[in-house]
MOPAC internal coordinates of N, CA, C and O (Angstrom, degrees):
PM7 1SCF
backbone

  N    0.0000 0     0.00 0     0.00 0    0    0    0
  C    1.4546 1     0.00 0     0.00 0    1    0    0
  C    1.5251 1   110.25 1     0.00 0    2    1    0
  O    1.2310 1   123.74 1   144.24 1    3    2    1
  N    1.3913 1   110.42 1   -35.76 1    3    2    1
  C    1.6078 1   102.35 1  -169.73 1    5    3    2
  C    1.6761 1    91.26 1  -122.46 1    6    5    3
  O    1.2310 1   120.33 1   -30.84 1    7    6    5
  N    1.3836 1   116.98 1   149.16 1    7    6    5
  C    1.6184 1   103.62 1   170.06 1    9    7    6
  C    1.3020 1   115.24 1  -127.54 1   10    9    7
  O    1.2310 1   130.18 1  -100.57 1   11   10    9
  N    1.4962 1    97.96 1    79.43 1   11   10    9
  C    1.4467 1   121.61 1  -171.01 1   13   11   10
  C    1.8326 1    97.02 1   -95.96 1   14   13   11
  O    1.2310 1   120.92 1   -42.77 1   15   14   13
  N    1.7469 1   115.84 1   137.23 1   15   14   13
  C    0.6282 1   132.96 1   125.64 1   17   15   14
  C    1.8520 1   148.08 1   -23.53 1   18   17   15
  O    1.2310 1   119.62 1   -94.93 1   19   18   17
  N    1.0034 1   118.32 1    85.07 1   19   18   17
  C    1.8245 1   117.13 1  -167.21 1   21   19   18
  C    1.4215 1   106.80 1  -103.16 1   22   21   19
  O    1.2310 1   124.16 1   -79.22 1   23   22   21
  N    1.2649 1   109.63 1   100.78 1   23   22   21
  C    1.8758 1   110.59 1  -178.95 1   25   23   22
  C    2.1831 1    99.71 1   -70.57 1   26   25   23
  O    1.2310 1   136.48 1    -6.62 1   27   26   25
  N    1.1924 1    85.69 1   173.38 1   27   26   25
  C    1.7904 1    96.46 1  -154.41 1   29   27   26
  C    1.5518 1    85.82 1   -74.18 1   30   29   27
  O    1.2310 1   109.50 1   158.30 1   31   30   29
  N    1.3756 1   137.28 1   -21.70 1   31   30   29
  C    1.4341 1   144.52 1  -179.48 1   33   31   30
  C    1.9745 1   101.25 1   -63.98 1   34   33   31
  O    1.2310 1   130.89 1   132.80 1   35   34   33
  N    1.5606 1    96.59 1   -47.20 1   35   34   33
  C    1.8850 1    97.07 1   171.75 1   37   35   34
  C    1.3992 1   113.48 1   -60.25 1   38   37   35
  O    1.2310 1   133.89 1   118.85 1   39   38   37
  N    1.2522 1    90.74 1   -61.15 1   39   38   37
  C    1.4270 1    98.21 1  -163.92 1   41   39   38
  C    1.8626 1   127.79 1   -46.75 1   42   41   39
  O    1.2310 1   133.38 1   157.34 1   43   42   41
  N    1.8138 1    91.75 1   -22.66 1   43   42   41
  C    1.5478 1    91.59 1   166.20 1   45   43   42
  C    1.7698 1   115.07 1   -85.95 1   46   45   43
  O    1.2310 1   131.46 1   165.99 1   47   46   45
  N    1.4110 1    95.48 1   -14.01 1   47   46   45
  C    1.5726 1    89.23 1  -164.26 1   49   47   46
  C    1.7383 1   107.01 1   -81.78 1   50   49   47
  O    1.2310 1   125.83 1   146.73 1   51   50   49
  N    2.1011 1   106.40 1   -33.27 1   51   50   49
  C    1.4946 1   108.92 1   150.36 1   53   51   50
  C    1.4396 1   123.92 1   -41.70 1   54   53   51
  O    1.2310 1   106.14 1   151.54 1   55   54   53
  N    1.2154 1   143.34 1   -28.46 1   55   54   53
  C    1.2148 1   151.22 1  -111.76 1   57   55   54
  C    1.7383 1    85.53 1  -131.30 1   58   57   55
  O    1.2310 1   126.06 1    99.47 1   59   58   57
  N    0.9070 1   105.96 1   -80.53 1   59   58   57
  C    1.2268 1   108.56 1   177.99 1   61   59   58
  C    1.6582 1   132.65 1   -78.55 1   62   61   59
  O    1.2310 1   119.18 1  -173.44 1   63   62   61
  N    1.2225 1   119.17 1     6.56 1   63   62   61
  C    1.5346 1   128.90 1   153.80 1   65   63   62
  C    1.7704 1    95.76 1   -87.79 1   66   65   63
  O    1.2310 1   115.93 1   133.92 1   67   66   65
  N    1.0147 1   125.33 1   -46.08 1   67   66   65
  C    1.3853 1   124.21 1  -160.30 1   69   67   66
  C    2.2300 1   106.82 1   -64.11 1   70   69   67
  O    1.2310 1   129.34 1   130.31 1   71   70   69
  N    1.5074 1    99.60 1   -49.69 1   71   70   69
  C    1.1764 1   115.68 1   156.39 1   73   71   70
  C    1.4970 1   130.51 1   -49.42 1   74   73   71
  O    1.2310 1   119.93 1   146.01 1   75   74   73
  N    1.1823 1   117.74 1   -33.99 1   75   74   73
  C    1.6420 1   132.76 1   158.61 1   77   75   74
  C    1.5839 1   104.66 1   -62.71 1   78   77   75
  O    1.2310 1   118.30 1   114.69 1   79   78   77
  N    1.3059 1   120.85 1   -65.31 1   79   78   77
  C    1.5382 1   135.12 1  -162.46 1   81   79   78
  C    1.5366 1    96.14 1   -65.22 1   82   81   79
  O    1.2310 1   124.24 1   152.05 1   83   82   81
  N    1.4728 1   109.46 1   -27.95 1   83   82   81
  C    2.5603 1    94.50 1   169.11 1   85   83   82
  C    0.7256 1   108.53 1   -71.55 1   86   85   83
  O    1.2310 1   123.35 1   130.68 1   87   86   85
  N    1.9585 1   111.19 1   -49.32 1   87   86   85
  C    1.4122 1   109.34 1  -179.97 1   89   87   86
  C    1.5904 1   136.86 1   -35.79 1   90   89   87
  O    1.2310 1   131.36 1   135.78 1   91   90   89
  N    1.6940 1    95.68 1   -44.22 1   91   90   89
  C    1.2583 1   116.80 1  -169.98 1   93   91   90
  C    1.9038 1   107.84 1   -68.25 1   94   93   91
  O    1.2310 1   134.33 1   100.31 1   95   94   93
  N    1.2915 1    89.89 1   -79.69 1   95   94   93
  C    1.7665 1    95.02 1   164.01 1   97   95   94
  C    1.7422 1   121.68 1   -49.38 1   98   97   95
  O    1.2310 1   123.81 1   170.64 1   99   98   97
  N    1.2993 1   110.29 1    -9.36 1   99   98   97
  C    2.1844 1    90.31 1   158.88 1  101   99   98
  C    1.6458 1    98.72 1  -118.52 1  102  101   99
  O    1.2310 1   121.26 1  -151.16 1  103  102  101
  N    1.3990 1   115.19 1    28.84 1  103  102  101
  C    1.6859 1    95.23 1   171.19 1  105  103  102
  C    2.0087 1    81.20 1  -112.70 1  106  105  103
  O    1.2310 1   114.88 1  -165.51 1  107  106  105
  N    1.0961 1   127.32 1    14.49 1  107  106  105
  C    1.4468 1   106.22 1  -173.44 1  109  107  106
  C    1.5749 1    70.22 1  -134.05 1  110  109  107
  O    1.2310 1   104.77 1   161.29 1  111  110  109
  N    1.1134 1   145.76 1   -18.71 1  111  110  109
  C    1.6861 1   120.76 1   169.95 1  113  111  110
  C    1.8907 1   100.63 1   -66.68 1  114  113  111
  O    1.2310 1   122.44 1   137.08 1  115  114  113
  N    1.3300 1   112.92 1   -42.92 1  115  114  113
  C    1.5667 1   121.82 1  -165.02 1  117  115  114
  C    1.7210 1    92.83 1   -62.98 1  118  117  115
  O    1.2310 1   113.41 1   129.73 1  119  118  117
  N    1.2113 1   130.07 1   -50.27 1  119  118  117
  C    1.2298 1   118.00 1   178.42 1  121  119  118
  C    1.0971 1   123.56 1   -53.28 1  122  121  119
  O    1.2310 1   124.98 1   124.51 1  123  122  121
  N    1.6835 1   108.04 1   -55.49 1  123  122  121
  C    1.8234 1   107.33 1   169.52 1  125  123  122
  C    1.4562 1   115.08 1   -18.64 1  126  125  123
  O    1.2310 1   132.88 1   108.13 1  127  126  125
  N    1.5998 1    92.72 1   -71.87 1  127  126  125
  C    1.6792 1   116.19 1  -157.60 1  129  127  126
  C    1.3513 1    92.73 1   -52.91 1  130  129  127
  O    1.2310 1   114.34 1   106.42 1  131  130  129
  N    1.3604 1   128.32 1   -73.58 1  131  130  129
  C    1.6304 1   138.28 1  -161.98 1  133  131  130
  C    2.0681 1    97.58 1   -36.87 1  134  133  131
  O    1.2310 1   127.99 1   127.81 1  135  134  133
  N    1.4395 1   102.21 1   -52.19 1  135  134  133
  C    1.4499 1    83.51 1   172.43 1  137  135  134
  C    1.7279 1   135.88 1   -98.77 1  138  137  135
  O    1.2310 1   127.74 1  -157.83 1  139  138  137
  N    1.1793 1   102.70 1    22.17 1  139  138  137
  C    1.4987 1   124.39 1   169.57 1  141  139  138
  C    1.4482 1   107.06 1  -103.26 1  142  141  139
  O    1.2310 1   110.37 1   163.33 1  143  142  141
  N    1.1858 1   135.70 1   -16.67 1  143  142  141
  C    0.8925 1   159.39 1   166.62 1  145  143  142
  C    1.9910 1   115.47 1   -70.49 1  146  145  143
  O    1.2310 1   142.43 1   129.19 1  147  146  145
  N    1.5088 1    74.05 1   -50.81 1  147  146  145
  C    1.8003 1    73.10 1  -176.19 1  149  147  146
  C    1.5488 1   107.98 1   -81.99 1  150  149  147
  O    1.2310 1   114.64 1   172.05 1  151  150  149
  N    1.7140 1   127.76 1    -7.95 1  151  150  149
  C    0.8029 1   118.09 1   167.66 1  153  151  150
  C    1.1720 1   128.00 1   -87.08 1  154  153  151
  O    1.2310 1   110.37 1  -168.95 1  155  154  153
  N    1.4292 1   135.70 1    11.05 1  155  154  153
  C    1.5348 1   130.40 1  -154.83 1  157  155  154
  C    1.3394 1   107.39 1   -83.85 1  158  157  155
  O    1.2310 1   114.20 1   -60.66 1  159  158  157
  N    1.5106 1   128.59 1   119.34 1  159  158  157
  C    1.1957 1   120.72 1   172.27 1  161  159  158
  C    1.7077 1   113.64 1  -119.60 1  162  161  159
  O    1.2310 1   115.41 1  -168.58 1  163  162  161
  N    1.1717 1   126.32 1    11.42 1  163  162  161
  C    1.0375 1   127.19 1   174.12 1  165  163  162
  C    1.7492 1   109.12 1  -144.22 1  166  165  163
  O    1.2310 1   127.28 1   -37.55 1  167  166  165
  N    1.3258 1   103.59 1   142.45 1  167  166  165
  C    1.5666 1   106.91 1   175.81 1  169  167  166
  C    1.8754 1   106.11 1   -45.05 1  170  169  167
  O    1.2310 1   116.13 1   134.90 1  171  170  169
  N    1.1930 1   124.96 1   -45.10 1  171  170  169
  C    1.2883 1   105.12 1  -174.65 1  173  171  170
  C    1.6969 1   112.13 1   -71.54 1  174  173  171
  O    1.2310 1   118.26 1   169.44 1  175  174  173
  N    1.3440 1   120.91 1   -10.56 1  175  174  173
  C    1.2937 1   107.97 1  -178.90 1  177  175  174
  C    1.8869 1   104.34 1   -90.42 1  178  177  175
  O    1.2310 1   127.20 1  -178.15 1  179  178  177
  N    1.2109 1   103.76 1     1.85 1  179  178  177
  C    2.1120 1   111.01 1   161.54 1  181  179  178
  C    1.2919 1    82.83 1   -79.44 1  182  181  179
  O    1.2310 1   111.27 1   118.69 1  183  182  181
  N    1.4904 1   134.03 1   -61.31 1  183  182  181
  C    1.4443 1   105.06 1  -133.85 1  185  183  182
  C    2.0585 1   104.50 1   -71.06 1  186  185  183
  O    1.2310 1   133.75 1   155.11 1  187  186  185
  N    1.7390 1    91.03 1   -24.89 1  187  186  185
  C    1.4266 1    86.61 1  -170.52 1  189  187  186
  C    1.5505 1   115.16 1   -69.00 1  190  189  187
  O    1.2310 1   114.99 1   150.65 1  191  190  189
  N    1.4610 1   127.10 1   -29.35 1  191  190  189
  C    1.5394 1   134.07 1   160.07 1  193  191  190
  C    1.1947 1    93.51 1   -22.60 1  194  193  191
  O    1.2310 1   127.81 1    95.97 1  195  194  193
  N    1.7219 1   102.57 1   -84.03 1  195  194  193
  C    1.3605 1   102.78 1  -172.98 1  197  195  194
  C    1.4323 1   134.16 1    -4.69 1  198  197  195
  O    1.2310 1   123.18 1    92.20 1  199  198  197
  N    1.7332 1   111.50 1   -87.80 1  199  198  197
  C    0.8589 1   137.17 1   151.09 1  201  199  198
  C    1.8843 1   119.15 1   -17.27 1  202  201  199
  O    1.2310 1   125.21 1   135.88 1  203  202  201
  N    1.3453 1   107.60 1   -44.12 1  203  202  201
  C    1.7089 1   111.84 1  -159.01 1  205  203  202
  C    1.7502 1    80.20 1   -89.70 1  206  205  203
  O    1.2310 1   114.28 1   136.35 1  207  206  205
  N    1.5705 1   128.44 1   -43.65 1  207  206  205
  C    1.5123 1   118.91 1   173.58 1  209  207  206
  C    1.8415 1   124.06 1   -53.45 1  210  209  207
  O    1.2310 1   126.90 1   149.82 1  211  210  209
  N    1.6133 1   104.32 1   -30.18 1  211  210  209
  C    1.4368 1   110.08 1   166.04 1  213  211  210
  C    1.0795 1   119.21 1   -54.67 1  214  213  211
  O    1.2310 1   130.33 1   119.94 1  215  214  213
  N    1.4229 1    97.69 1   -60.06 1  215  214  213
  C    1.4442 1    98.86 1  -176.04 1  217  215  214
  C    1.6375 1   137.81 1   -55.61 1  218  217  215
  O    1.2310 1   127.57 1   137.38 1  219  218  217
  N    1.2890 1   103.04 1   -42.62 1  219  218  217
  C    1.3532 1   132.10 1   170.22 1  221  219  218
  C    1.6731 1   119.15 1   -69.19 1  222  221  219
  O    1.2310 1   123.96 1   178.15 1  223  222  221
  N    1.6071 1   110.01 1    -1.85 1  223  222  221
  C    1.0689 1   125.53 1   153.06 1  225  223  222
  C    1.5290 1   132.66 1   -73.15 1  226  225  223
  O    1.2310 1   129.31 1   116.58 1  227  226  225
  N    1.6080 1    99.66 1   -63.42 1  227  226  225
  C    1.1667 1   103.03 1   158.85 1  229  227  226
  C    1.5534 1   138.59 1   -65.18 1  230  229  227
  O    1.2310 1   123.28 1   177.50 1  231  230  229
  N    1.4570 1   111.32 1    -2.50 1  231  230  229
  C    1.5277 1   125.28 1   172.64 1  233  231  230
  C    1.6621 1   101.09 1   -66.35 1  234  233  231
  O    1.2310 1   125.09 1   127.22 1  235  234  233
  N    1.7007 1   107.83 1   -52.78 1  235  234  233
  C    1.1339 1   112.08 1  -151.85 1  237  235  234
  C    1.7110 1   103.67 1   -82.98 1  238  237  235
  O    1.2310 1   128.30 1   167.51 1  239  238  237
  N    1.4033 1   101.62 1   -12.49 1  239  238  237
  C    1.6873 1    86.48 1  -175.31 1  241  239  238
  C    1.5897 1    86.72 1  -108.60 1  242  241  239
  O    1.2310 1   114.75 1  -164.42 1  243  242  241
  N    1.0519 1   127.55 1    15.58 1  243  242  241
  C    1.4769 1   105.29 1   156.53 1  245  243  242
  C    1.9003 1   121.76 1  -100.43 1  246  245  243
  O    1.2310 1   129.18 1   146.27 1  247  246  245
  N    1.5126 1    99.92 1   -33.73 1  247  246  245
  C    1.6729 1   104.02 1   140.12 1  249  247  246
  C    1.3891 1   121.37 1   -12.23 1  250  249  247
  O    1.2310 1   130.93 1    81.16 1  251  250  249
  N    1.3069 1    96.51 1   -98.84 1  251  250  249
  C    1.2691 1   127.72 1  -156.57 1  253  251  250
  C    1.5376 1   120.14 1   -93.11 1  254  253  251
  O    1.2310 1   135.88 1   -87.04 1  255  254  253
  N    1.9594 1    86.87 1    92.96 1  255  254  253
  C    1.3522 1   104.22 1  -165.26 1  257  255  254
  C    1.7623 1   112.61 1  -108.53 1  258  257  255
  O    1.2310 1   106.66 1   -78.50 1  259  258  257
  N    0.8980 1   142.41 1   101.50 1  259  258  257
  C    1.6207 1   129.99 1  -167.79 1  261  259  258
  C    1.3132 1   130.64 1   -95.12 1  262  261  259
  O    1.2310 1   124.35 1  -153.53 1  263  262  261
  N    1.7295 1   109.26 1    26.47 1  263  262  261
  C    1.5889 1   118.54 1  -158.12 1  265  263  262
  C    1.8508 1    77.10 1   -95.69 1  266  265  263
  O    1.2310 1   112.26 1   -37.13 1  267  266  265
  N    1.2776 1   132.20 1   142.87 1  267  266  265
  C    1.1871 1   150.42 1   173.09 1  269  267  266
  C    1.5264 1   110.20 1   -46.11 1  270  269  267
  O    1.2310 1   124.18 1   125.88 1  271  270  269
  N    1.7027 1   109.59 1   -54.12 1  271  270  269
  C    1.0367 1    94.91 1  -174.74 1  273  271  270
  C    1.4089 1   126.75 1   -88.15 1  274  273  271
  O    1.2310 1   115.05 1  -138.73 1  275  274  273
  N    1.4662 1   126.99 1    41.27 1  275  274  273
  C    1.5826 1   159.98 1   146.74 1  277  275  274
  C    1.2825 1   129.79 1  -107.14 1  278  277  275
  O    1.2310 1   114.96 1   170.05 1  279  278  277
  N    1.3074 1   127.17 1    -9.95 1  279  278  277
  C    1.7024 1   140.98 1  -161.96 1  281  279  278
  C    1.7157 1    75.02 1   -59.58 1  282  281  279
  O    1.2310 1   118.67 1    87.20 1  283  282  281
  N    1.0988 1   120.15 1   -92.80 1  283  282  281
  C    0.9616 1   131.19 1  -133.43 1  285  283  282
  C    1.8001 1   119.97 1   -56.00 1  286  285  283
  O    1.2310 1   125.01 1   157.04 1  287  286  285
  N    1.6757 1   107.98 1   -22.96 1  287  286  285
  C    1.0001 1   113.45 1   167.25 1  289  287  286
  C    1.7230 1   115.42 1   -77.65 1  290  289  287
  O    1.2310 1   128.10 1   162.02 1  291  290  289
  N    1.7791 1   102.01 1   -17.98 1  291  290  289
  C    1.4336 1   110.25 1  -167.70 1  293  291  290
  C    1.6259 1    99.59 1   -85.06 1  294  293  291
  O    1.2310 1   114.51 1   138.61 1  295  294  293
  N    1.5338 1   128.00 1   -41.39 1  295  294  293
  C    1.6530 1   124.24 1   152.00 1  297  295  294
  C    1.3211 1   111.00 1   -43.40 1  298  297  295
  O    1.2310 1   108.64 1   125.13 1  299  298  297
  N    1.1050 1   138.86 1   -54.87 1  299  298  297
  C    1.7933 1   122.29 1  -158.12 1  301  299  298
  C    1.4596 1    95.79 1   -81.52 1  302  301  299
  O    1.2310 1   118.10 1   163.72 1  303  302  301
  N    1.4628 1   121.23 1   -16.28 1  303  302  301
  C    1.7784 1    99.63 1   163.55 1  305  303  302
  C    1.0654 1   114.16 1   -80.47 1  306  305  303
  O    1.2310 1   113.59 1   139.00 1  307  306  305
  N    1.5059 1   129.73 1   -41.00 1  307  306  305
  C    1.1770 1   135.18 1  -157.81 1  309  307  306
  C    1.8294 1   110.67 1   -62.36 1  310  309  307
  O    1.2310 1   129.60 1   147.38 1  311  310  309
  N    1.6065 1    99.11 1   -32.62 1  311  310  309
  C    1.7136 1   124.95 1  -178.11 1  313  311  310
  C    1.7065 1    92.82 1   -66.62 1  314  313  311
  O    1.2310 1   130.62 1   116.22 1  315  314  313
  N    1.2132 1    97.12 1   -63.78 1  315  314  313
  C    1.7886 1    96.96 1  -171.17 1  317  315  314
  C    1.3794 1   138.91 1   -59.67 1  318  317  315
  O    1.2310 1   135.17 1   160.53 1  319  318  317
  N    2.1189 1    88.25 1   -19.47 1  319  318  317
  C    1.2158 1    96.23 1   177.31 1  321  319  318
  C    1.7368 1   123.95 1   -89.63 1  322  321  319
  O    1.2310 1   123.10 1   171.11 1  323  322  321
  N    1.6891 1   111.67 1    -8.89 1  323  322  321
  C    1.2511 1   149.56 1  -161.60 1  325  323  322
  C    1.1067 1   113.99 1    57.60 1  326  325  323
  O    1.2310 1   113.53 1  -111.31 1  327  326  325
  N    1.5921 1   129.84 1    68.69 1  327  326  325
  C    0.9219 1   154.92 1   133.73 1  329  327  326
  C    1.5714 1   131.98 1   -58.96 1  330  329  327
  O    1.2310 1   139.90 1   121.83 1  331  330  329
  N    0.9463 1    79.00 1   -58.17 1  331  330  329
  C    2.1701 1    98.41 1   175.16 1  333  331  330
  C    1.6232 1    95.38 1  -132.19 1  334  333  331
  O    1.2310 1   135.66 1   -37.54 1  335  334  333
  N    1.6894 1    87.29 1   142.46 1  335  334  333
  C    1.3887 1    89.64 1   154.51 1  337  335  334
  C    1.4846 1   121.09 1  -133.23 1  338  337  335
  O    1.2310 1   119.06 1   -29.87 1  339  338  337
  N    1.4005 1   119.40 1   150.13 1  339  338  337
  C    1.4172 1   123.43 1  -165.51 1  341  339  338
  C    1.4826 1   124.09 1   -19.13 1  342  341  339
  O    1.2310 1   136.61 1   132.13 1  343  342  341
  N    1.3414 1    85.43 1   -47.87 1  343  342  341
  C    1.6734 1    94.60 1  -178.99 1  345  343  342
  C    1.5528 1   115.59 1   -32.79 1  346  345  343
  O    1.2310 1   120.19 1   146.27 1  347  346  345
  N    1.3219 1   117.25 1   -33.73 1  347  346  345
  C    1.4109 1   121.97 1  -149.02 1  349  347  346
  C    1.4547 1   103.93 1   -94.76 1  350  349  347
  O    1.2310 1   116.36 1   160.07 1  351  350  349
  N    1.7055 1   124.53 1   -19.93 1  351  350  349
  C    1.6825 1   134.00 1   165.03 1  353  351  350
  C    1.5288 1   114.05 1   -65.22 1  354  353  351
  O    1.2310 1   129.40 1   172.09 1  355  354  353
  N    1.4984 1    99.49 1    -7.91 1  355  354  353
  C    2.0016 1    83.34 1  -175.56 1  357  355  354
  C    1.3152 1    97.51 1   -59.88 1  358  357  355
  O    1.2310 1   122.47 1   -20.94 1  359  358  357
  N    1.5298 1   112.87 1   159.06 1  359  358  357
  C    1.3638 1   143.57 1  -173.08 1  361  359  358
  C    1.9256 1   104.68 1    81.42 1  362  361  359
  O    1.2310 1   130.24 1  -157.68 1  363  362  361
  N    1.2379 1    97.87 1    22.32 1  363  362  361
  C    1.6037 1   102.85 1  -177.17 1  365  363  362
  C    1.7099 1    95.44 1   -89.20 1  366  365  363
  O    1.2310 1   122.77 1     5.61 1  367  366  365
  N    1.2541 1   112.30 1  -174.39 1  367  366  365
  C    1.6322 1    96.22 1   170.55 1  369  367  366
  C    1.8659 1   108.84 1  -112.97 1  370  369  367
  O    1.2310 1   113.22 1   -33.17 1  371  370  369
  N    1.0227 1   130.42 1   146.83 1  371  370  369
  C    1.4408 1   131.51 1  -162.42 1  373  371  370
  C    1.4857 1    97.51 1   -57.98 1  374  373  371
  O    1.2310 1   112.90 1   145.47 1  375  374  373
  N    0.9722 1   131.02 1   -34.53 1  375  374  373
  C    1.8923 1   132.64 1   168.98 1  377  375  374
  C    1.5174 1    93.19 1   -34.09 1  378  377  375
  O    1.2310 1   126.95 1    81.57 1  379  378  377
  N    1.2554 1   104.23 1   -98.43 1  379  378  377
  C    1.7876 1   123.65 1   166.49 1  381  379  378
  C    1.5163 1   125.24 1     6.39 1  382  381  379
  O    1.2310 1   137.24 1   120.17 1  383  382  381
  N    1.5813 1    84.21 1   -59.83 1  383  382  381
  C    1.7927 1   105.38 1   177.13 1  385  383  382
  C    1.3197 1   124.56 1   -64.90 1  386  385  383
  O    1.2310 1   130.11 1   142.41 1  387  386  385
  N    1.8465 1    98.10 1   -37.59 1  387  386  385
  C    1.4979 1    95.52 1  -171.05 1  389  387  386
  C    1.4548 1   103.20 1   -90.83 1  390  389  387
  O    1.2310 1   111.10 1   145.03 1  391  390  389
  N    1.4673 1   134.36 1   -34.97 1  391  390  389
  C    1.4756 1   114.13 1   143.13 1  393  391  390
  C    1.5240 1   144.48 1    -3.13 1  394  393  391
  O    1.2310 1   130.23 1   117.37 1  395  394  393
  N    1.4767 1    97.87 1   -62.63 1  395  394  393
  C    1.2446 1   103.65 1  -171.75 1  397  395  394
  C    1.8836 1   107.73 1   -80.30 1  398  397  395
  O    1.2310 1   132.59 1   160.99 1  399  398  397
  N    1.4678 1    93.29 1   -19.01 1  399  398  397
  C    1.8414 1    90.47 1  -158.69 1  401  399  398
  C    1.8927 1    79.89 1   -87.51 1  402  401  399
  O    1.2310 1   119.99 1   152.40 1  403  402  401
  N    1.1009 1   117.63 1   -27.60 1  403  402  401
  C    1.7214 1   105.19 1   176.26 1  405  403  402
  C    1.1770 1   128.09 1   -78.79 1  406  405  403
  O    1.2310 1   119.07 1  -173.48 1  407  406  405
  N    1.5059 1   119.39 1     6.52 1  407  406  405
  C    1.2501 1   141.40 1   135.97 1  409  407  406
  C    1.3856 1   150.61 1   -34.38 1  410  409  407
  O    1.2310 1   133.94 1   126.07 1  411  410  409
  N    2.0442 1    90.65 1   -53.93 1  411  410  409
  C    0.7572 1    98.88 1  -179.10 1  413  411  410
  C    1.7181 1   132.91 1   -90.31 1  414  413  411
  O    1.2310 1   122.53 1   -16.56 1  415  414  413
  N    1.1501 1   112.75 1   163.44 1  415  414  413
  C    2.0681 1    87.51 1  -169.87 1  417  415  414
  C    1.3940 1   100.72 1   -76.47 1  418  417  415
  O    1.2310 1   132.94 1    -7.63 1  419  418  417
  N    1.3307 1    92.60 1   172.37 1  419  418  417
  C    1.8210 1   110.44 1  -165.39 1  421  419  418
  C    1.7861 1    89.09 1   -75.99 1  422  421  419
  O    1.2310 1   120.10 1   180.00 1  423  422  421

């Protein structure tokens, strides 16, 4: 989508905000579950886990995309969604930045 240039200095600093932002989104999916989990009192409330783990599968691998030419649309969700926050792109290049922050809604 965008054909931005990423010097090897971005690419670690992408690399590792992006790695924070899975982290971040499956330690607050693991909580969900752990207490959806602790509530199940009937076989249909397994099947619906189930179901709420499918789903929440395909959220996250549609998220969390790391081909370059998406980073940047995949940061201004990740920002909006509070996943990452800006702080964590410095060493991005201000091009990059202002992309992503014009992304995001007002």
């Amino acid at each position: 989508m965008y054909d931005l240039k990423w010097s090897p200095s971005e690419k670690k600093v992408a690399r590792s905000a992006y790695e924070h932002a899975v982290q971040s989104a499956l330690g607050k999916l693991m909580t969900e579950v752990k207490a959806r989990a602790a509530s199940i009192a009937t076989p249909a409330d397994l099947w619906a886990l189930e179901d709420y783990l499918r789903q929440q599968r395909r959220d996250i691998d549609d998220i969390f995309d790391y081909r370059y030419s998406r980073l940047i649309l995949v940061f201004a969700r990740l920002i909006h969604e509070g996943y990452l926050d800006e702080a964590r792109l410095g060493g991005l290049s201000e091009e990059k930045l202002e992309i992503i922050r014009g992304l995001l809604p007002p």
